[in-house]
VOZA-438288 format. One line per 10 residues: number of its first residue (from 0); their letters; for each residue x, y, z of C-alpha. Coordinates in Angstrom, 2 decimals. Layout:
! VOZA-438288
NUM> a> X:Y:Z; ...
***
This chain:
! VOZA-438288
0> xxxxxxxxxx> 23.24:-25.51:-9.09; 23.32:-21.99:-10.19; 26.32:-20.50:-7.96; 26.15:-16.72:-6.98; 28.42:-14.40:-6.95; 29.82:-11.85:-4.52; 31.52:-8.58:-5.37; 33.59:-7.64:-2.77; 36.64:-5.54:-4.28; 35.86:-2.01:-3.58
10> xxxxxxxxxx> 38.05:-0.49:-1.38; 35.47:1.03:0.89; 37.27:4.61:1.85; 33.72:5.31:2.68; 33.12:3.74:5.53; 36.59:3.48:6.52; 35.34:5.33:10.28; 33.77:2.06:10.84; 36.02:-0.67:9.53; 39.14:0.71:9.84
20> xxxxxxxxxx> 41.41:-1.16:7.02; 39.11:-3.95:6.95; 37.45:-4.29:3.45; 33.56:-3.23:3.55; 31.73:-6.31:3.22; 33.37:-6.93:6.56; 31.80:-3.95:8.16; 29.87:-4.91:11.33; 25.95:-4.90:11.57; 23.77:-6.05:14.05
30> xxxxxxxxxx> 25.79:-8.50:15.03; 26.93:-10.12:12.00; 29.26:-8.80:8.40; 27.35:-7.46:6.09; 29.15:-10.36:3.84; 28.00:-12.96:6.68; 24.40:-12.15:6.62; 24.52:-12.46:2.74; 26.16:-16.01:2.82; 23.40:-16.92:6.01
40> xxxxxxxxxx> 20.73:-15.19:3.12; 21.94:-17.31:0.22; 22.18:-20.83:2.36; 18.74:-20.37:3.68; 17.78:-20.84:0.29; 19.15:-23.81:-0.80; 22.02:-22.51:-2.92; 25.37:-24.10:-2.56; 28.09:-22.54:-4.71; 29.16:-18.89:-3.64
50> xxxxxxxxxx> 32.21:-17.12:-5.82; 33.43:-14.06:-3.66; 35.30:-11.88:-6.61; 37.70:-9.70:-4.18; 40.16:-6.27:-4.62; 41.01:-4.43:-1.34; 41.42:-6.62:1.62; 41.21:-9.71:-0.35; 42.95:-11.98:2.49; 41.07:-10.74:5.37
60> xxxxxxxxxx> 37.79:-11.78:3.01; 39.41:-15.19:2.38; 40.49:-15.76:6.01; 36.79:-14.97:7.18; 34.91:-17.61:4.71; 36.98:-20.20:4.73; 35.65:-22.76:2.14; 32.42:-22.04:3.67; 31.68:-24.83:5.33; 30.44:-22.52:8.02
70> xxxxxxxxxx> 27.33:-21.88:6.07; 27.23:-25.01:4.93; 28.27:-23.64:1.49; 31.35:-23.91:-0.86; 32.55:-20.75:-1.10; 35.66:-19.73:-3.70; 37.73:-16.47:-2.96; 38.69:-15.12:-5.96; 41.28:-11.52:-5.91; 41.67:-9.65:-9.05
80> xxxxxxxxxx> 45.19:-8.90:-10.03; 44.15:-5.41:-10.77; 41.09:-3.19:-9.93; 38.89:-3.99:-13.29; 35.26:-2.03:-12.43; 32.44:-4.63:-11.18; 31.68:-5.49:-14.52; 35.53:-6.37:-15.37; 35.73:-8.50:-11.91; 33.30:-10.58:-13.44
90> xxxxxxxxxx> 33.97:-10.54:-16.99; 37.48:-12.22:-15.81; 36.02:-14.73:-13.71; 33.55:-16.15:-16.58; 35.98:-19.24:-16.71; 35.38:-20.34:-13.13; 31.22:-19.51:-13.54; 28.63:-21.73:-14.81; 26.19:-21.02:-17.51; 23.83:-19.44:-15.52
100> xxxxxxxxxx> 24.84:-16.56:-12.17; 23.90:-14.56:-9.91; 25.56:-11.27:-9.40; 25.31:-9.22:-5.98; 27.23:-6.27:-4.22; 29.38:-7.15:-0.95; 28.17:-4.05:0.57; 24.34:-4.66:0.12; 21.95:-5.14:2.85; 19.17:-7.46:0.90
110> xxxxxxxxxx> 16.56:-10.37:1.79; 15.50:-11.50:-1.82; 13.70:-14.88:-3.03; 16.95:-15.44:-5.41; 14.66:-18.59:-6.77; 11.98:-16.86:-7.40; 14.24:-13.96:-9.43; 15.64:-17.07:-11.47; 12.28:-18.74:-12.55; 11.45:-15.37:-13.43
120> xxxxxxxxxx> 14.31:-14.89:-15.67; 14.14:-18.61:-16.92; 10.72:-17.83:-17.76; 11.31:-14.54:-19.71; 14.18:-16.51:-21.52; 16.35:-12.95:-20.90; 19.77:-12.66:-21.80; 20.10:-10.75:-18.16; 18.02:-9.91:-15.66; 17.90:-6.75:-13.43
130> xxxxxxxxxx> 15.96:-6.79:-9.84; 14.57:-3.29:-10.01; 12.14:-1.22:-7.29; 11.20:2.37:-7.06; 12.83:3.63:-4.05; 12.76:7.18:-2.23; 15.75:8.97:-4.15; 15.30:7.82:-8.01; 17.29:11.22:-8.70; 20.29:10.23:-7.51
140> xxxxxxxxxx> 19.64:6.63:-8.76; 20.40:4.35:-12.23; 16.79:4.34:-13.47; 15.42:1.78:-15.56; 12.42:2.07:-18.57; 11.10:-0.83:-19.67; 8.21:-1.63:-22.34; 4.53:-3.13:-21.61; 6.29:-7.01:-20.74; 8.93:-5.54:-18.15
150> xxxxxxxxxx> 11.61:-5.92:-20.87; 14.16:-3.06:-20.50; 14.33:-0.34:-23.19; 16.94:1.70:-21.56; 19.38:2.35:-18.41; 19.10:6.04:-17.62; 22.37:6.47:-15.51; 23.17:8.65:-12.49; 23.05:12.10:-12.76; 19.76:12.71:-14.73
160> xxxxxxxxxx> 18.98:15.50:-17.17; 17.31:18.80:-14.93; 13.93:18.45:-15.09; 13.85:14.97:-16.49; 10.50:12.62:-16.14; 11.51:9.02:-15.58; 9.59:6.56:-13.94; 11.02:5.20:-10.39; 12.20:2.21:-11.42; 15.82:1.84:-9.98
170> xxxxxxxxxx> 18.74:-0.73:-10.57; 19.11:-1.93:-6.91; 22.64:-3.89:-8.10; 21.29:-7.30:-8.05; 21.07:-9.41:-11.31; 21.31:-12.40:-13.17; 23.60:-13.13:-16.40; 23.98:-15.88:-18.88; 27.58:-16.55:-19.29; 27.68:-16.75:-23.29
180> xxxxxxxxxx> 25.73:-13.15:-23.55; 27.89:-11.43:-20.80; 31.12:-12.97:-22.59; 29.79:-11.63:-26.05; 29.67:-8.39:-24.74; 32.74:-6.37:-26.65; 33.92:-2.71:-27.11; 34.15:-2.52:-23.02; 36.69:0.00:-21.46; 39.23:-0.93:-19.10
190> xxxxxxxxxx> 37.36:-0.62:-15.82; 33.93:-1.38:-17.41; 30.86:-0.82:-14.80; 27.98:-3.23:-15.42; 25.15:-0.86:-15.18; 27.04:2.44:-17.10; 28.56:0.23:-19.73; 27.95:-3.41:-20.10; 24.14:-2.88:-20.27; 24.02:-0.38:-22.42
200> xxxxxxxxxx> 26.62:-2.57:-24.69; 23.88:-5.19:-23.98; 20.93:-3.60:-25.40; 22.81:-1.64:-28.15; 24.04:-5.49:-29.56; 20.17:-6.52:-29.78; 20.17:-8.89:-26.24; 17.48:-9.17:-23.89; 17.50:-7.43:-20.47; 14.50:-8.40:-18.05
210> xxxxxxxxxx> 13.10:-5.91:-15.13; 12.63:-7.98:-12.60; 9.82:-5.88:-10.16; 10.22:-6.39:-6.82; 9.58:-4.52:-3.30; 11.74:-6.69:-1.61; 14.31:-5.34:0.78; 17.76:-3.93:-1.04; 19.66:-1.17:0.09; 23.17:-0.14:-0.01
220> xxxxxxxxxx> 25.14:-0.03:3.08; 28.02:1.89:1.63; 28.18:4.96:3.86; 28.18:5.33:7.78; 24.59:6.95:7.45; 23.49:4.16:5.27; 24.94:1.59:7.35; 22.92:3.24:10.19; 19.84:3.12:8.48; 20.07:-0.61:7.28
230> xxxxxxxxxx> 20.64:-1.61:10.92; 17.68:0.29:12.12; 15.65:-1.67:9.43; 17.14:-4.97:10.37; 16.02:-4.31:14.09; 13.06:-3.20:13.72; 11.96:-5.97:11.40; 11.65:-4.05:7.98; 13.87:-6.16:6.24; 12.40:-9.23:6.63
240> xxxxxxxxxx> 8.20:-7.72:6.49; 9.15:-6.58:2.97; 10.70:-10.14:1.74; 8.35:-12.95:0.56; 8.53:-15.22:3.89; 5.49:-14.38:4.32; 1.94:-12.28:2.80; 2.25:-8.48:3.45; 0.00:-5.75:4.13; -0.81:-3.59:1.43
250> xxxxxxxxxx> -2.67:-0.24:0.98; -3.94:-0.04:-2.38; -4.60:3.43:-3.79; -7.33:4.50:-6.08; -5.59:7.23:-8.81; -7.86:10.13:-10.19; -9.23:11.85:-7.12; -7.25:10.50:-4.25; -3.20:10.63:-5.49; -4.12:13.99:-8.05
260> xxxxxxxxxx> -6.60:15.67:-9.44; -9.48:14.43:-10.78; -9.73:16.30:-14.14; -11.68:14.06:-16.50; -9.50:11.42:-18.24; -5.81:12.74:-17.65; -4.22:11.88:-21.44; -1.30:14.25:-20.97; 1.27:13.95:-18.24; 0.97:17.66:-17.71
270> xxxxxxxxxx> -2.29:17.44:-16.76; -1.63:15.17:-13.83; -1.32:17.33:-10.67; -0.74:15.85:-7.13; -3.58:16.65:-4.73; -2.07:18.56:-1.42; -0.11:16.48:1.00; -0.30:13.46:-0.97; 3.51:12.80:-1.76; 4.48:13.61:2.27
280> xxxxxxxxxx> 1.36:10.54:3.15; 2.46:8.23:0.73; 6.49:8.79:1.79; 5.28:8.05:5.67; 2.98:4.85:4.32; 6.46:4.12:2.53; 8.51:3.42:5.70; 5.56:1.20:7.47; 5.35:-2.10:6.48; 2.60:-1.55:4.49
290> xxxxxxxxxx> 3.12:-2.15:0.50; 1.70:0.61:-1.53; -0.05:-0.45:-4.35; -1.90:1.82:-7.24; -4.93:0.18:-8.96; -6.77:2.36:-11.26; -9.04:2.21:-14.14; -7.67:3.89:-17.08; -10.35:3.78:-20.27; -8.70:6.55:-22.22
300> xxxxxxxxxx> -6.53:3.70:-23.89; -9.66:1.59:-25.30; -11.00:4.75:-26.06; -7.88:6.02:-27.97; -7.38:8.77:-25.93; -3.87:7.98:-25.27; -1.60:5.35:-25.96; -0.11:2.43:-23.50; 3.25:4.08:-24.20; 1.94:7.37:-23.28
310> xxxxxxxxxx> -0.24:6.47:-20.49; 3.45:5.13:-19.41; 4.48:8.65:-19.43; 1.61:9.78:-17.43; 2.66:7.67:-14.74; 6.52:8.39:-15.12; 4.76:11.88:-14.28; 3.30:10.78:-11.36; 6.34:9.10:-10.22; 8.91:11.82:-10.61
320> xxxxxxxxxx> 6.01:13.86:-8.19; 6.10:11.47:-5.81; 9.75:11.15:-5.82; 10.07:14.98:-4.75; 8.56:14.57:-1.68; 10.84:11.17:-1.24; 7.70:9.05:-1.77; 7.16:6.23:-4.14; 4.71:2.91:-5.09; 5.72:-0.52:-4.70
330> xxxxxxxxxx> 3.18:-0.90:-8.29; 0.20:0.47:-10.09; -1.85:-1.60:-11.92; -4.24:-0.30:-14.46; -7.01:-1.65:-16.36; -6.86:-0.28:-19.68; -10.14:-1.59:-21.21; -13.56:0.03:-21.41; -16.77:-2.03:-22.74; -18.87:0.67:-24.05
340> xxxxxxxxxx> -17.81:1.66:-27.67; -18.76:5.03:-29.65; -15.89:6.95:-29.30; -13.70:8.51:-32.17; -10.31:6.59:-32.25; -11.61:3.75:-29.74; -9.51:0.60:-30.24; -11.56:-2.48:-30.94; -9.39:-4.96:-29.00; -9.31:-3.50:-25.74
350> xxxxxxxxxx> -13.66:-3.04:-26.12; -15.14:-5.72:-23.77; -15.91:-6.62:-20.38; -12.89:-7.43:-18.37; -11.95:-9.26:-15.54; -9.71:-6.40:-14.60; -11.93:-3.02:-14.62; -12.96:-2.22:-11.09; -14.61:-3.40:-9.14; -13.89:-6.69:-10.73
360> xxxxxxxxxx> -10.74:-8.00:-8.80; -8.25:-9.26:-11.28; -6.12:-5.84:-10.52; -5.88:-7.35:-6.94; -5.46:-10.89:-7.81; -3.02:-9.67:-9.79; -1.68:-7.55:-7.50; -1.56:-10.34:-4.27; 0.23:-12.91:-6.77; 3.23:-10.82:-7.59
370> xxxxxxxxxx> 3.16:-9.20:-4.56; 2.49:-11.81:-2.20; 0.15:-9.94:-0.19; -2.34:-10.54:2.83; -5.95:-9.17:1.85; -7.45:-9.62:5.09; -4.72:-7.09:6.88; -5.03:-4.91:3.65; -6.96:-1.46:2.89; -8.04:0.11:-0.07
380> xxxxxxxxxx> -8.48:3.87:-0.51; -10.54:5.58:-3.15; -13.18:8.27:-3.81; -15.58:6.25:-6.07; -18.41:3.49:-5.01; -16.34:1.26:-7.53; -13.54:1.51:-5.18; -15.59:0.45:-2.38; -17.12:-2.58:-4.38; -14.20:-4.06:-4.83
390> xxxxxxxxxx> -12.57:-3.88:-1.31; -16.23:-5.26:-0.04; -15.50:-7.81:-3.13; -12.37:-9.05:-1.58; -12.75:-8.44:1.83; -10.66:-5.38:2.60; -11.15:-2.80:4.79; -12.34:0.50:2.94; -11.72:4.08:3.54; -13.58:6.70:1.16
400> xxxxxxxxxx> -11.62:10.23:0.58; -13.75:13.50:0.01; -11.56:14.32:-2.65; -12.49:13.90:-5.86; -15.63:12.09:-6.36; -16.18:11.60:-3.02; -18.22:9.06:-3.06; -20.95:10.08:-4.97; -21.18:8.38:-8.47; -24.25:6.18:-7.19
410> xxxxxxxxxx> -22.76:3.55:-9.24; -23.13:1.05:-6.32; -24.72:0.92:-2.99; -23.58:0.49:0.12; -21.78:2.54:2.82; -17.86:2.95:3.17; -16.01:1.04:6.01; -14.43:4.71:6.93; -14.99:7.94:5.81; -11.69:10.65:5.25
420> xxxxxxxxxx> -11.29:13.91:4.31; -8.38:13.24:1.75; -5.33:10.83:1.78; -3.35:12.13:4.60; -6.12:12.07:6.71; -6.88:8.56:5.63; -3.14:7.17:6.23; -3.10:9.10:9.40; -6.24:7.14:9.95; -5.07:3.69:9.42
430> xxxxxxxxxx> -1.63:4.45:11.01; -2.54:6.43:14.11; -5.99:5.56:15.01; -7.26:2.41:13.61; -4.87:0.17:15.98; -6.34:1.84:19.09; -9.76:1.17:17.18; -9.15:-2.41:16.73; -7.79:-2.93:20.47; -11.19:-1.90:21.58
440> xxxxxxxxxx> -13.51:-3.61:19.24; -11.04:-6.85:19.74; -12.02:-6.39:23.73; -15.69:-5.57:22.60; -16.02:-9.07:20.78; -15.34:-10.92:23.59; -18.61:-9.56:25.47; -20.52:-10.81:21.82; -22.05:-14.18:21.10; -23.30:-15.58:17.81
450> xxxxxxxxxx> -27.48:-13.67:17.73; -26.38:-10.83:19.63; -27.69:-6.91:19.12; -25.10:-4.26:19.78; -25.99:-0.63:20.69; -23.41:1.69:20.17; -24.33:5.39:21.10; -22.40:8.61:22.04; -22.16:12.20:20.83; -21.86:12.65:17.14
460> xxxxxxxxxx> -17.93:12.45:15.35; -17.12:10.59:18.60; -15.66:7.27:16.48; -19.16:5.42:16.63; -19.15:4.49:13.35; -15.40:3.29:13.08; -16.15:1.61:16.21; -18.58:-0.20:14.62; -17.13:-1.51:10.97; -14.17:-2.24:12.71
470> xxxxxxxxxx> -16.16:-4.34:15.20; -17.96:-6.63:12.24; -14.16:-7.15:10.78; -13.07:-8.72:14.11; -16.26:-10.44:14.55; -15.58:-12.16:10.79; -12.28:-13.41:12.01; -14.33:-15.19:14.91; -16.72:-16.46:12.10; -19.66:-14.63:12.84
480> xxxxxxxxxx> -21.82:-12.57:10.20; -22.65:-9.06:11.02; -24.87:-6.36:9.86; -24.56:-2.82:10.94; -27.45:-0.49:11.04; -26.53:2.91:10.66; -29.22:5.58:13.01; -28.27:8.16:10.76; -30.48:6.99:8.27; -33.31:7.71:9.79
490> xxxxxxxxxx> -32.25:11.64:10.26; -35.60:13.98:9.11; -35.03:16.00:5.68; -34.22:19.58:6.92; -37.85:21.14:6.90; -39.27:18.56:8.42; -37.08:18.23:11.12; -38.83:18.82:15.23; -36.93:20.17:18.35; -34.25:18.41:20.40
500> xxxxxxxxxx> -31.74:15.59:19.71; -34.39:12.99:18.99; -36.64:15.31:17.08; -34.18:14.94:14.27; -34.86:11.66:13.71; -37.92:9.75:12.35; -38.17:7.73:15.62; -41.32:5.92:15.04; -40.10:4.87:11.67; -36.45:3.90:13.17
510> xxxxxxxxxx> -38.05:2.09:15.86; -40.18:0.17:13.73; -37.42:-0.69:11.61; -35.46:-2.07:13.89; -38.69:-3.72:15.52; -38.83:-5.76:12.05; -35.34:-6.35:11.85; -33.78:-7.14:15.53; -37.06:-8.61:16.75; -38.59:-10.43:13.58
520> xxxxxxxxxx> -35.18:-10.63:11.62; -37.31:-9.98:8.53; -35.42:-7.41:5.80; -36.09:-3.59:6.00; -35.89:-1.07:3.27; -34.39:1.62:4.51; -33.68:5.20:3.82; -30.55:7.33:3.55; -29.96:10.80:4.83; -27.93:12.61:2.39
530> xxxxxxxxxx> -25.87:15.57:4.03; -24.86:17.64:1.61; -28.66:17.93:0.29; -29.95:17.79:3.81; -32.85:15.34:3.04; -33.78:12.01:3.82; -34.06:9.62:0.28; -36.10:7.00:0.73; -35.81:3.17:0.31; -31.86:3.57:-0.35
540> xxxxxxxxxx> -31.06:0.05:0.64; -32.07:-3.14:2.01; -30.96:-5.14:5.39; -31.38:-8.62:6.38; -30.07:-10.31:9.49; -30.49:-14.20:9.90; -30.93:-15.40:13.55; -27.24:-15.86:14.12; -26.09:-13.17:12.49; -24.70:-9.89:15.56
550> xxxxxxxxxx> -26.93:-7.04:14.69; -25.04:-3.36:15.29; -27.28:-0.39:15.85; -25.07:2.25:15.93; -26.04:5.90:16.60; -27.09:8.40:18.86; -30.84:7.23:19.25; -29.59:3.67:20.14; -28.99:4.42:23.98; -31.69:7.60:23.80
560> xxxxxxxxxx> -34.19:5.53:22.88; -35.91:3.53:25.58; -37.26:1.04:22.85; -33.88:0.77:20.68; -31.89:-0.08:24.29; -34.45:-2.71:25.49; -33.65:-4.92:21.97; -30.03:-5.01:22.52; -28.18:-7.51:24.39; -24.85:-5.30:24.67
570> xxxxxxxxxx> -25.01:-1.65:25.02; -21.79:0.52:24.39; -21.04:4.38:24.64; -18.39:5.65:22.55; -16.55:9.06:24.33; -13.28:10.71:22.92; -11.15:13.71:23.90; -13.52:16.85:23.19; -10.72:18.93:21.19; -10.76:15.93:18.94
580> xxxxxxxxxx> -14.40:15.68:18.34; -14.75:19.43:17.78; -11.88:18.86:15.19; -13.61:16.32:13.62; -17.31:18.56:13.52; -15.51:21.19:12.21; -14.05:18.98:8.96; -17.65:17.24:8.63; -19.53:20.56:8.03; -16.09:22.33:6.16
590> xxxxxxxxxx> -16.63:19.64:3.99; -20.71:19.93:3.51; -20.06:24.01:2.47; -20.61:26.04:5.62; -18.42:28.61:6.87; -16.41:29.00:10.02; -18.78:31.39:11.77; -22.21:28.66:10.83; -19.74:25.47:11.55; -19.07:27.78:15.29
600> xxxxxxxxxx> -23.08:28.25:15.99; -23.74:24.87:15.01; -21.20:23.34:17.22; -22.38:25.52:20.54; -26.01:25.05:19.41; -25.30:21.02:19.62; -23.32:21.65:22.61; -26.51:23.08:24.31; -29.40:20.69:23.11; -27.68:17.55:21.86
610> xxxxxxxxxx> -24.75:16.97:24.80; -26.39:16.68:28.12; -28.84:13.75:26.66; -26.71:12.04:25.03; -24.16:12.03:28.05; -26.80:11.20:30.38; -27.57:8.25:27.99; -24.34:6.42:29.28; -25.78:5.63:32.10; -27.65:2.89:30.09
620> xxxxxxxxxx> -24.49:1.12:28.79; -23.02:-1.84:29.75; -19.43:-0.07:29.32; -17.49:2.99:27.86; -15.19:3.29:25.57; -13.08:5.98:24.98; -10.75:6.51:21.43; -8.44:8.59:22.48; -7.00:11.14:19.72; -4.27:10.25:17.75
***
């Protein structure tokens, strides 16, 4: 059995105000030694063989593991006769090691699949292997590049160059060594460091170092402040939501247009520029348990725009952005094919139809085998109708930005789940208000059987609409099918438009519509109302509903309307806080062009002939709901 082993021979002055003169991997934490919740770590997982390699406080170490027994392990105290560096400790303990180790810091704070790290290196046939993550300080960090297969090109130690672009890809002190290439390592200094000299020794000397990626939890506990921070992680359940025990949520994040600018095809790092607020969102998304996961379609390699090597550099670029603002993400995948051909410099092997360009999935198959996610608690963000394809592909929630294309390629149809105004409004979305949202269309379900028609109605931007995608997620989970029939379809193209709240609408044609569809359940073509043009295009999409399938009208005309509220079976108004809804009008129309003073009259001019009918129209509801602001 491969044995692991445990350096514990730093003398700790660090966090001396909280052990006193014991030796730091004795240092209390929630409960347990930061040494004793390794050793509970490595027996959960079948391991059997632990070497402790110790300096400072080697008997008190010894005295508290015994032989182990109290893990049900066989653990071996080893003290070094004089301080040697961490890669010295080991270097002299080779003879007592088997072929094959694993090599971890006594004053880490880690839950890691160790098995899983091994079959990885077994696979990759490395000489070593290094468990590396991006993490929210790669500045003060030993950063590791690697090439196209993960295999590492160079260690970039601690302190970095001014100015210097490196990807966020840190050495979080946890690794795995064959014994013959560690021993062949010569030309060491006295007090030889593993990740300042025996790697670079490694690579120099032609030997094979493996990155082993990995958002699993690793942190250093080797401060008071860090030692505080690891403990609020451990009790609040971080650690173990960002191990492999079980699927994790993930966000994943569309690039061009929703993390930077969307310029064209970015083939220079210079030209990728973070859009405003981004790094600060993706930072809080960062400390959630959330995984954050980049999946982008990047053609300008088939078409020989830039290199695989240089689109590398591009996205060290975006890294070292992130990184300012203390933000990072757990991946980014990228499809780097395109199957249309014609262009100068294209190369001919990345030319075909992929499995991997969005919306096909393979980026997220991909993406939930290495990163053991949980697609049906997951959310993608992007600012193309590709984007949205492929969460409605693999059955993720969907939020569109208004940043960069905003949704308006008309490469596919369909509607976004949500709509945002960028990415911090879209993480604020899923973080602040979509759990309220879900508590209320979970409650909402229960009032729903299999055939039913759901009105949903209340004043415009007051969370109909997220009311009702969220409600046909929950209503999936239960098994049932549903179809949601946006009102706002049916809005009149400006000129054409008549007086009053309903004279907006083309109510005999939305009433005959839904006549067809609730009543018959026969498909209907039906239009879309574009806002920014202000016109109604016609025959934009189809709907069908079969006989079991839960029908959602949602609009304003669905509790107006005497006809619309006599076909449903479960009427709901949707209310929320007024300052929120104004806030919310006022983004909707900053967003379509108008100015403060136009967005002002419009507002008060709804106030005065929308609000008092559509209030008055909760008096046909079965029940209110109210989404309180975030």
């Amino acid at each position: 059995m491969t044995p692991v082993v445990i350096l514990a021979g730093g003398a700790g002055t660090r966090l001396r105000s909280v052990t006193g003169d014991l030796p730091k991997p004795l240092a209390p934490v929630c409960g347990d030694t930061l040494l004793g919740r390794q050793l509970t770590m490595i027996a959960s997982q079948g391991f059997s063989d632990v070497v402790v390699l110790t300096g400072h406080g080697a008997q008190a170490i010894a005295d508290y593991c015994g032989d182990g027994s109290k893990w049900g392990l066989r653990v071996r105290c080893r003290a070094e006769s004089r301080p040697r560096g961490t890669a010295g400790a080991v270097i002299d303990a080779l003879d007592a090691l088997a072929e094959r180790f694993v090599v971890l810091y006594g004053d880490t704070v880690l839950e890691v699949d160790l098995k899983r790290m091994l079959a990885a290196h077994e696979r990759r046939g490395a000489d070593a292997t290094i468990f590396v993550h991006p993490n929210d300080h790669p500045f003060d960090s030993d950063v590791v590049e690697v090439d196209a297969r993960d295999f590492v090109r160079a260690v970039h130690a601690y302190p970095h160059p001014e100015g210097a672009t490196l990807p966020n890809l840190v050495n979080a002190a946890l690794y795995v060594f064959e014994r013959r290439a560690l021993g062949a390592v010569a030309g060491l200094p006295e007090k030889p460091d593993l990740a300042r000299h025996v790697f670079l020794r490694m690579l120099a000397s032609g030997l094979t170092l493996f990155a082993y990626r990995s958002p699993e939890y690793v942190k250093d506990a080797g401060t008071p402040e860090r030692l505080r921070k690891v403990a609020l992680d451990i009790e609040s359940g971080r650690v173990d939501g960002l191990s492999f025990k079980a699927p994790a949520p993930a966000v994943f994040l569309d690039r061009d247009g929703v993390l930077n600018d969307n310029v064209g095809y970015v083939s220079r790092p210079e030209q990728l520029r973070l859009l405003p607020g981004v790094g600060e969102a993706v930072a809080r998304l960062n400390r959630t348990a959330y995984r954050s996961v980049v999946v982008t379609n990047q053609p300008v390699v088939a078409r020989g725009d830039c290199s695989e090597d240089q689109l590398a550099d591009i996205h060290a670029r975006l890294d070292t952005l992130l990184a300012g603002d203390g933000a990072y993400v757990d991946r980014l995948f990228y499809c780097p094919h395109q199957p249309d051909g014609g262009y100068p410099g294209e190369v001919e092997r990345l030319k075909f139809a992929c499995g991997c360009r969005k919306p096909e999935t393979g980026l997220i198959e991909r993406a939930v085998r290495e990163l053991a996610l949980d697609l049906s608690r997951s959310w993608c963000i992007g600012d193309a109708t590709s984007d949205m394809e492929l969460a409605r592909r693999v059955g993720m929630r969907f939020v569109l930005v208004r940043t960069g294309l905003a949704g308006r390629d008309g490469k596919h149809q369909g509607r976004p789940d949500f709509v945002a105004a960028d990415l911090p409004a879209a993480i604020a979305f899923i973080l602040d208000v979509w759990p309220a949202v879900r508590q209320q269309a979970l409650a909402l379900a229960e009032t729903i059987a299999p055939g039913a028609v759901v009105a949903i109605g209340g004043l415009a931007r007051s969370g109909k609409s997220s009311l009702a995608s969220e409600l046909k997620y929950v209503l999936r989970e239960r098994g049932h099918r549903t179809v949601i029939a946006p009102l706002d379809d049916w809005l009149r193209s400006e000129p054409e438009r008549k007086s009053g709240v309903l004279g907006r609408y083309d109510l005999p044609g939305l009433e005959a519509a839904m006549t067809r569809l609730i009543v018959e359940r026969k498909p209907i073509a039906t239009p879309r109302y574009d806002p920014l043009l202000r016109r109604s295009l016609p025959d934009a999409e189809t709907l069908a509903a079969a006989p079991g399938d839960v029908i959602v009208v949602e609009g304003i005309p669905s509790l107006v309307s005497d006809r619309l509220g006599a076909m449903a079976s479960v009427r709901v108004f949707v209310d929320c806080d007024e300052d929120e809804r104004r806030r919310r009008f006022e983004r909707e129309y900053r967003w379509r062009g108008w100015a403060g003073p136009e967005i002002e009259t419009a507002y008060q001019s709804r106030n005065r002939d929308e609000a008092p009918l559509v209030r008055s129209s909760a008096e046909n509801a079965d029940l209110t709901i109210r989404l309180a602001a975030p």
